[in-house]
N, C-alpha and C positions, 0 to 999 in steps of 0.2 A: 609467487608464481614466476617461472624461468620466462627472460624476455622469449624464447624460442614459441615455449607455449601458448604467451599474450598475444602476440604476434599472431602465432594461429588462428585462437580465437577471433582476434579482430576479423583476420580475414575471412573466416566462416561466417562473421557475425555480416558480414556487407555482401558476401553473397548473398546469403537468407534474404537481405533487406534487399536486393534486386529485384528478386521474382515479382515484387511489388512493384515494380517501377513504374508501369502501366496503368496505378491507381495512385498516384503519388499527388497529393492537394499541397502545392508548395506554399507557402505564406511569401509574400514579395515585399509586404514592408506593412509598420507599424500603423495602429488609428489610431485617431487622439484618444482613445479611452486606454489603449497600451501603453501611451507614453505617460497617461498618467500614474498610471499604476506603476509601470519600472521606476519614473521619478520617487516613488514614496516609498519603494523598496531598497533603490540606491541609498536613500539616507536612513534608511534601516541599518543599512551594510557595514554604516563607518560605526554604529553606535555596539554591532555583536561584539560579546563578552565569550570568545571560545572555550569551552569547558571541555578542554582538554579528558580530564580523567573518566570521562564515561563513553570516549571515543575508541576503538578499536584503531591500529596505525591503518588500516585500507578506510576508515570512515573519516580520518582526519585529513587525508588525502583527495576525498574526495567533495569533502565540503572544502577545503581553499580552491576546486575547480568551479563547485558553484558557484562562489562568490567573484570569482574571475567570471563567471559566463554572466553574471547579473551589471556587474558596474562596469563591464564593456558591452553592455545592450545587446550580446548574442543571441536573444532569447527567441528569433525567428526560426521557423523548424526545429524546434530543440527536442524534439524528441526523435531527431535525425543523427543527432550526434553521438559517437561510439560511447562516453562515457556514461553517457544519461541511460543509454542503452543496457552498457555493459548493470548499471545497478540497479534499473527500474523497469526494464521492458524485454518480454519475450515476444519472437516474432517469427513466425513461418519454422513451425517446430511442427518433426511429424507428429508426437505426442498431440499436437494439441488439434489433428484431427481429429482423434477418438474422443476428445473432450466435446468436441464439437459434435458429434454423431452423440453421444449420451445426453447434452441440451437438446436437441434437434428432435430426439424422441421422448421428449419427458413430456408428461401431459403438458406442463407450463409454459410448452413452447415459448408462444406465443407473448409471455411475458419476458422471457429469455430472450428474444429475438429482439427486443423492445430495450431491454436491458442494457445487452452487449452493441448496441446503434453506434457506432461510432461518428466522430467529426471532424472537423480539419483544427481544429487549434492543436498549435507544436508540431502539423505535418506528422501525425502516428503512421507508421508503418502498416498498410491495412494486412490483413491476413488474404494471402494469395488464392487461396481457396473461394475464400468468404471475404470480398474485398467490400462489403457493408461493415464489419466490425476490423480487429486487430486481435493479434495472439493474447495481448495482457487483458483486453475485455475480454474475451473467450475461458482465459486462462481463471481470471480471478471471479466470473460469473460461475466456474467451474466449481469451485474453493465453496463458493455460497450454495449452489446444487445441493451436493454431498452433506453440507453440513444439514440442509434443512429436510434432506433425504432420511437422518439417521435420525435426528433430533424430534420430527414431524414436526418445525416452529413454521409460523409464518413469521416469512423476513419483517411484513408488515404491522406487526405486535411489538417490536422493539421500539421503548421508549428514548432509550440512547446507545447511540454507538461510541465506546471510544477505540480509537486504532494505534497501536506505539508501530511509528514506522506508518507515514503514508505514503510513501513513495509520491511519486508528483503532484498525488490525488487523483487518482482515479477511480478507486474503490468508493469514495468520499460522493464524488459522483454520482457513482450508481447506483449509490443511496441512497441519492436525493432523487431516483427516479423510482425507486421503491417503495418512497413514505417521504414526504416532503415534510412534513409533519415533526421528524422524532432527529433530537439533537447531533451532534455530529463532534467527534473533536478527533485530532490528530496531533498526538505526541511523536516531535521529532527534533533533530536538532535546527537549533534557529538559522542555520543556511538556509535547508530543505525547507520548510515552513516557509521560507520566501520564495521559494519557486513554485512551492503549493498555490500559495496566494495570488499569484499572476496566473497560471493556469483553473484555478476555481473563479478565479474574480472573473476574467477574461471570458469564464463560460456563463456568467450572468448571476452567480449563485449569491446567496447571503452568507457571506466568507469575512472573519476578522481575525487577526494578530491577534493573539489573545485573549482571554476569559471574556466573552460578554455578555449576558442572556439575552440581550437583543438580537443576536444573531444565532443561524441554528448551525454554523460549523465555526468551530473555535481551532485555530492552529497553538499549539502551545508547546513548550523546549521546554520550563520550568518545572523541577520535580514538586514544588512547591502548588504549581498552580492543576497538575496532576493529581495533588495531594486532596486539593480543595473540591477539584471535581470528583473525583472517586467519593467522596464520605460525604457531595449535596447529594448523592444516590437517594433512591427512597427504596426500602426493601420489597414495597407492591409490584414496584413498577419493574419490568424486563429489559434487563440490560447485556449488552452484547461488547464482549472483549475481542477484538483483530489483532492478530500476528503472526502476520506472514511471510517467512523468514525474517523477522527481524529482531526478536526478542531473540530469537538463537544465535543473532549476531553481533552481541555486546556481551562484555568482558561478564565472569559471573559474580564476579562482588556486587557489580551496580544491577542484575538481576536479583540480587539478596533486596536491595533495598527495594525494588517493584513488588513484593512479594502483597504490598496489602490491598494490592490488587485482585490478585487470587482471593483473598478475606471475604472480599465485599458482593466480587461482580460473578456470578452463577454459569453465567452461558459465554463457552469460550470458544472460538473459532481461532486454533494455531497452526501454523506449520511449520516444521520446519528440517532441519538435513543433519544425517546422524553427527555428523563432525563439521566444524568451519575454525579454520586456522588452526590451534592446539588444545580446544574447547571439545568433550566429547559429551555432543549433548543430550544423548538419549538419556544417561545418566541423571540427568536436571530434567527432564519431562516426564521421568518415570516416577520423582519425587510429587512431582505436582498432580499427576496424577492420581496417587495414591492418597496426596492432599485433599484433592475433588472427593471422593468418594468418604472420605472419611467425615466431611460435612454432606454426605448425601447425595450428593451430586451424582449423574449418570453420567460419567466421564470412562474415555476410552482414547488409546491409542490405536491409528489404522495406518496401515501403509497407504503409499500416494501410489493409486495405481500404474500411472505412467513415468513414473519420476522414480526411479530404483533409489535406496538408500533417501528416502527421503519420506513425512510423516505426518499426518493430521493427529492433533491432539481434539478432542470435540467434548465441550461439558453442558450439561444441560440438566435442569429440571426436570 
């Protein structure tokens, strides 16, 4: 990306986050249950092993930012900051009126509304319209609609979720208000996984670092520990794969090796955008695609109705 362009962005990106200004819940300093938890994250910090080879050069970049925003305790309002922004959060996008207006009228409102609640941890950006939620609740409540629109699942039937790419957890979240009940994991890299952990922790949840069955959201970076939770699967039970843009956003060799993911887990919620960097990834969805069906699966590509060039993959039962 030309500086001229970033630039831009930025600055479109901090108008958008104005029009909020008037709904803005600033965070003014830490409570001792935050400085707990950053304490046990900073000594997380010094021990990560960066795995370089399965990082794309903009994800390498932006995990040495998080680890600069953790062991200098920036973590007040962090979901204010242009970069957290720039990778994890859409906010006062016209697109995500019309998303808003298609929750608003689906029978399940009322559980959408419930859904999409927003709160003041990390100071989110509220959406200017609907200054009860934010664009990426709206946004990613939207992603769940659609898929249980085509599919007819109830969200509430899923016995696990895992997600590659959870963004700060928020998705993670709102899946704990949908079925407190049914597992939880998030594969990312072990930066992100610690800023996961202070934002899930922070909002009271049962959130750990790694594999544990005592807990029902497990953060995990290990392909290894990936490996383990995909194949405790049980084939009865309904499992739910998430990826949104972010499997489209790693290199495709280390996509070869996710593949026994696809093998196992039935019901897939993807998205992702026809191209990112030199990667053309319709190519790679159209395989997997073709993969779904050929085990049975009702799998389907749909364009994203507000998002030109960009696509839901959906598999199901």
């Amino acid at each position: 990306m030309s500086i001229n362009k970033k630039s831009f962005l930025d600055c479109s990106r901090k108008i958008r986050a104005s029009l909020s200004f008037f709904f803005s819940t600033k965070e003014k300093s830490f409570s001792k249950n935050d400085l707990i938890i950053i304490k046990k994250i900073i000594k997380i910090t010094k021990k990560i092993n960066k795995i370089k080879k399965i990082k794309s050069k903009t994800h390498q970049i932006f995990s040495e930012k998080i680890l600069n925003l953790i062991t200098k305790k920036k973590l007040l309002n962090f979901l204010q900051i242009n970069f957290i922004q720039h990778m994890f959060f859409i906010h006062n996008r016209f697109f995500l009126i019309k998303e808003l207006i298609e929750l608003y009228n689906d029978k399940d409102w009322f559980k959408w509304k419930e859904i999409i609640k927003e709160d003041n941890i990390g100071n989110p950006v509220r959406f200017f319209l609907y200054p009860y939620s934010s664009g990426n609740k709206i946004h990613q409540a939207y992603h769940l609609k659609k898929f249980t629109e085509i599919s007819k699942i109830n969200l509430k039937n899923f016995n696990n979720v895992i997600e590659f790419g959870g963004g700060y957890g928020n998705m993670a979240k709102m899946f704990n208000k949908i079925n407190k009940k049914n597992t939880y994991t998030i594969f990312d890299t072990a930066e992100v996984n610690l800023l996961q952990y202070y934002y899930l922790k922070k909002s009271n949840l049962n959130v750990n670092l790694g594999m544990n069955k005592k807990f029902k959201i497990n953060l995990i970076n290990k392909l290894s520990d990936l490996k383990r939770k995909i194949s405790s699967l049980k084939i009865r039970e309904k499992n739910l794969f998430i990826a949104n843009w972010s499997l489209s956003e790693v290199p495709l060799k280390f996509r070869d090796e996710l593949f026994f993911i696809f093998k196992k887990i039935d019901y897939h919620l993807i998205s992702y955008q026809d191209k990112f960097e030199n990667i053309i990834n319709n190519n790679y969805f159209n395989k997997i695609n073709k993969y779904n069906r050929k085990k049975n699966r009702k799998s389907q590509i749909i364009k994203i109705k507000y998002k030109p060039n960009n696509y839901y993959l959906f598999s199901y039962r």
